[in-house]
C-alpha positions in Angstrom: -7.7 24.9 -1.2 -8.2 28.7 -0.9 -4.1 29.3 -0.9 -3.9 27.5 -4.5 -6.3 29.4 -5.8 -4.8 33.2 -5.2 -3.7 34.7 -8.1 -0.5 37.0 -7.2 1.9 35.7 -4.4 1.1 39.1 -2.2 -2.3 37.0 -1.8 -1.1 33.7 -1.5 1.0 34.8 1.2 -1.6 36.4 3.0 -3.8 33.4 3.0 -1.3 31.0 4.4 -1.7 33.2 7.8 -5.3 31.9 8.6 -4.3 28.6 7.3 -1.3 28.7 9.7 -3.2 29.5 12.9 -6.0 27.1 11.9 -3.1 24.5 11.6 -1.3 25.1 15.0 -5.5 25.1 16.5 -5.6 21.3 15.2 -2.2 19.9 16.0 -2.5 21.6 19.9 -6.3 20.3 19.9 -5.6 17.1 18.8 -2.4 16.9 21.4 -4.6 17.9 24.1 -7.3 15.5 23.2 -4.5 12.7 23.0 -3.1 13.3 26.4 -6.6 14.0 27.9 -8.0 10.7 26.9 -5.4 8.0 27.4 -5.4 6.5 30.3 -1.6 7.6 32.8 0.0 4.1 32.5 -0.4 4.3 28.6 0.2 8.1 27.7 3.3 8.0 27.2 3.6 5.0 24.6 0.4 6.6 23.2 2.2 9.7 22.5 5.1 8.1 21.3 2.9 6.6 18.4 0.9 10.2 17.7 4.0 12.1 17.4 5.6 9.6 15.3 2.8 9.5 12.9 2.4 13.6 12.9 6.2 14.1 12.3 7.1 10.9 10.7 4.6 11.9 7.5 6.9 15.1 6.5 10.1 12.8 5.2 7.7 11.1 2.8 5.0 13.8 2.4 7.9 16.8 1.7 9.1 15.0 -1.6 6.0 14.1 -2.8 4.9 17.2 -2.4 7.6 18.8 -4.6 7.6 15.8 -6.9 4.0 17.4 -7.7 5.3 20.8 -7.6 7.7 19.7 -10.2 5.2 17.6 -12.8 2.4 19.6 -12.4 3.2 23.5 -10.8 3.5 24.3 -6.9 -0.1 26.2 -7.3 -1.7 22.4 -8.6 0.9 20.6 -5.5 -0.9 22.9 -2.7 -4.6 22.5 -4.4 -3.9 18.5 -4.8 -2.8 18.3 -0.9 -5.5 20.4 0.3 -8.4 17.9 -1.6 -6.0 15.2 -0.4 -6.2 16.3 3.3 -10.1 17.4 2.6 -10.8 13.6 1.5 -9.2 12.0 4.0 -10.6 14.4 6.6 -14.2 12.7 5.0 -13.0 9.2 5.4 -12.0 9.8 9.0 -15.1 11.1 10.0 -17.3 8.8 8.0 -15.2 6.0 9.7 -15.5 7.5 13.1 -19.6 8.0 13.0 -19.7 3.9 11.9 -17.2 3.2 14.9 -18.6 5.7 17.5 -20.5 3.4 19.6 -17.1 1.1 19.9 -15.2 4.1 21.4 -17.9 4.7 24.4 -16.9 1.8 26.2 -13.4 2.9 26.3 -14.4 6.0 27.4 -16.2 4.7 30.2 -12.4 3.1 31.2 -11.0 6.2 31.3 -13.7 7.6 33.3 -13.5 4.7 36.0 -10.0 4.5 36.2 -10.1 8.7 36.9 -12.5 8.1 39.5 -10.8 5.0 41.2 -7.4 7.1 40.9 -9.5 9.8 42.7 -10.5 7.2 45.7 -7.7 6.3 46.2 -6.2 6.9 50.0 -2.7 8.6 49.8 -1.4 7.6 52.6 -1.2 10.7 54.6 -4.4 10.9 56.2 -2.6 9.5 59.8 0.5 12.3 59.1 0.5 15.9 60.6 
């Protein structure tokens, strides 16, 4: 929202530096988070789906974008994705306080399956 509203392009430029770093801090927190939480026999399928859905967006998001940029001026495209991206950001979180208590027991797998995985006798104990 703060990039749209810069009045000369020196400024807009400058903006989209903060804005860049604050984008690459979500997309590595959110990978970590992914691969962190999903269970060893499922990451990779679960990753699969994530990074499908982070990069599969661009091909549809790119020309909407400068459909926008076209109708309505790049400065209303970047301001119109930012509320876009601020509303949906809402909705997640709205979404995820009224499912929160569904996610703990799934949390709870992961955390028994880490702990049986740690139990587990490797097999070596008798070598040596």
């Amino acid at each position: 929202m703060l990039s749209a509203l810069m009045p000369t392009y020196t400024l807009f430029a400058l903006s989209l530096v903060p804005i860049g770093l604050f984008a690459l801090t979500f997309l590595n927190s959110c990978n970590t988070m992914v691969q962190t939480s999903v269970p060893g026999q499922y990451r990779a399928r679960v990753l699969a789906l994530y990074l499908m859905v982070v990069q599969g967006g661009t091909p549809i998001g790119a020309p909407l974008v400068g459909w926008l940029a076209t109708l309505f001026g790049p400065r209303m495209a970047v301001g119109l994705g930012a509320g876009a991206s601020l509303v949906s950001g809402i909705i997640a979180l709205i979404l995820w306080q009224k499912f929160r208590a569904d996610a703990i027991p799934l949390r709870r797998q992961v955390q028994l399956l880490r702990l049986r995985h740690q139990e587990e006798p490797t097999g070596r104990e008798g070598e040596g």
